[in-house]
N, C-alpha and C positions, 0 to 999 in steps of 0.2 A: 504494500500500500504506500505510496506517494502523496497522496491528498484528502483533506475531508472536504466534503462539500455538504453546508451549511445554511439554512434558515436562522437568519436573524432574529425574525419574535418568534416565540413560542419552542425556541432550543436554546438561542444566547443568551436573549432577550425576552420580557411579558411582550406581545402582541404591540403596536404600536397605535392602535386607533379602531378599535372593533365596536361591538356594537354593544357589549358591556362599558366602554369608557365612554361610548356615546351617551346611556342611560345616565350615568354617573353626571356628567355635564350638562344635561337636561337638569336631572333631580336637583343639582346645587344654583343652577341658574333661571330654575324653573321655566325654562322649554317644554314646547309640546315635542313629546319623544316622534308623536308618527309623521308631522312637520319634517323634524329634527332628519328620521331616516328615509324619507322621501325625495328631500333635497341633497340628501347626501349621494343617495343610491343613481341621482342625474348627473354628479359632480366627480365624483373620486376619482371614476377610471382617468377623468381628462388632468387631475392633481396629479395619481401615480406617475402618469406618463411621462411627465415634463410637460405641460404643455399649458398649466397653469401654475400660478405661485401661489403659497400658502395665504395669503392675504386673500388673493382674488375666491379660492376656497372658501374661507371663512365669510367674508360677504355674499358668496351666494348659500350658504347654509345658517346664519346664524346671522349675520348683519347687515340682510337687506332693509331692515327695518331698525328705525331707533332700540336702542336696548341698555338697559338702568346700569350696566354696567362696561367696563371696557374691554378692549381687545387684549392686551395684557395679561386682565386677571383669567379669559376664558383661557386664551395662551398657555398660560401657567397651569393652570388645573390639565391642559391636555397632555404637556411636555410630564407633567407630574408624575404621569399613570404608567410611563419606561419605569421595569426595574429587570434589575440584571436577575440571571442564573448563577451565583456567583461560583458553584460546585461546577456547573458544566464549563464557565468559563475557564476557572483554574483548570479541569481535566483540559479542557482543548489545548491549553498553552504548555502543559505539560509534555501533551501526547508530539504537540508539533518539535518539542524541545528533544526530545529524547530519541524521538523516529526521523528528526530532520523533515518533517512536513508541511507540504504549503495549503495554507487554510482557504477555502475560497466560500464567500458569504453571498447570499441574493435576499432582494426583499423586494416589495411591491409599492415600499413607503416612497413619499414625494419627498422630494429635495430636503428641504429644509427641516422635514422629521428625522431623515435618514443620517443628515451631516451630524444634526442636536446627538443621538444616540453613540454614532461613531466615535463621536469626540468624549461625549460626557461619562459612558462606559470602558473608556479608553480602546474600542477594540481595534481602533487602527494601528494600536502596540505591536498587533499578531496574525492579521489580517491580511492574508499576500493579492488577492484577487475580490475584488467588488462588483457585483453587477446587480444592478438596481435599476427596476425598471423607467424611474425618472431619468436614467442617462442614455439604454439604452432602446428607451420608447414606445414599451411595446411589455404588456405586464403577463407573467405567467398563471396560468398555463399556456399560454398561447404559444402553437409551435413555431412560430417563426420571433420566438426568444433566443435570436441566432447569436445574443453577447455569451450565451451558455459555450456552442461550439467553438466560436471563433477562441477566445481563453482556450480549451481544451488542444486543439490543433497547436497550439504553441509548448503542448507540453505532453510530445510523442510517448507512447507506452505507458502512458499515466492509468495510474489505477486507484478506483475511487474507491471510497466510504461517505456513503450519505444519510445523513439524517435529519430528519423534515417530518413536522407536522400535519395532517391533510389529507381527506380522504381521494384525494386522486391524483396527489404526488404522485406514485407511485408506479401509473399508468401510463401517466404523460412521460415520467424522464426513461422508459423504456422505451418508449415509441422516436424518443431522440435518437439521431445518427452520433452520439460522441466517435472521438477518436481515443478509445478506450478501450481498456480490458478488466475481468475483473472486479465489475461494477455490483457493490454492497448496497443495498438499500434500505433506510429503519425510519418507517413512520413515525416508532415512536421511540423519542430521544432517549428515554432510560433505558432502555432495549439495546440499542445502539450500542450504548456506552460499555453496558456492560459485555455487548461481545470486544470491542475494542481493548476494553485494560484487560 
């Protein structure tokens, strides 16, 4: 094995904006939640992508209209809701230290979620490869997620380990053409792990 290949929330990271932290930011701001995932549910995929910035996001979900409070504090209560795995962190950075391993991470999150998290949990410490759908434009599953292959082609005979949340992970990154061999796959992270150590 050469590589792990990595989901950000819900193995490195808590989820970065689901529809539990959606509820949570209604119930403290008192929003209407079916508003709240309405407008969300017309808006995100165009956030994940790059193709809008968090700001422009937030006005179309939550401050089209005057509102008793500011952008800031809803801000904060979102960035708030990251928390790390700190167990699976330290195995990661252990496993890359002792195996010589390059860690490659993907997420769905926009920009300015994706950077806040990177930096604030430090994982750009350990982190060799990035592909996120805000850069490469186009969010998974969808199969022409070609920032997957293209990474992969640059790193001949590479053999993976992945682990990812998701009931149809699993389907999808089989049906990819890597250039790979070898290829591990664990829905679920404590599963993973423990074949790894």
């Amino acid at each position: 094995m050469t590589c792990l290949f990595l989901d950000i929330g819900g193995v490195l990271l808590t989820d970065g904006g689901n529809r539990e932290a959606r509820q949570a930011s209604a119930d403290r701001f008192k929003l209407e939640l079916r508003e709240l995932e309405d407008r969300h549910h017309v808006t995100f995929d165009t956030y994940e992508v790059g193709k809008l910035v968090l700001a422009g996001y937030l006005d179309r979900i939550v401050f089209h209209r005057k509102r008793p409070f500011t952008r800031a504090k809803f801000l904060e209560l979102m960035l708030a809701r990251s928390k790390p795995f700190s167990e699976m962190i330290d195995l990661v950075c252990r496993l890359k230290a002792k195996y010589k391993l390059k860690i490659a991470v993907v997420s769905n999150e926009g920009r300015e979620l994706i950077l806040h998290r990177l930096h604030k949990f430090k994982l750009n410490g350990f982190v060799d490869f990035l592909i996120s759908a805000c850069f490469v434009h186009v969010r998974k599953p969808d199969g022409t997620f070609t920032g997957w292959r293209l990474t992969w082609r640059r790193c001949p005979a590479i053999r993976l380990f992945i682990l990812k949340t998701g009931p149809c992970s699993c389907r999808w990154r089989r049906r990819l053409a890597f250039a790979a061999s070898g290829t591990r796959i664990f829905k679920r992270p404590e599963r993973g792990s423990r074949n790894l150590g």
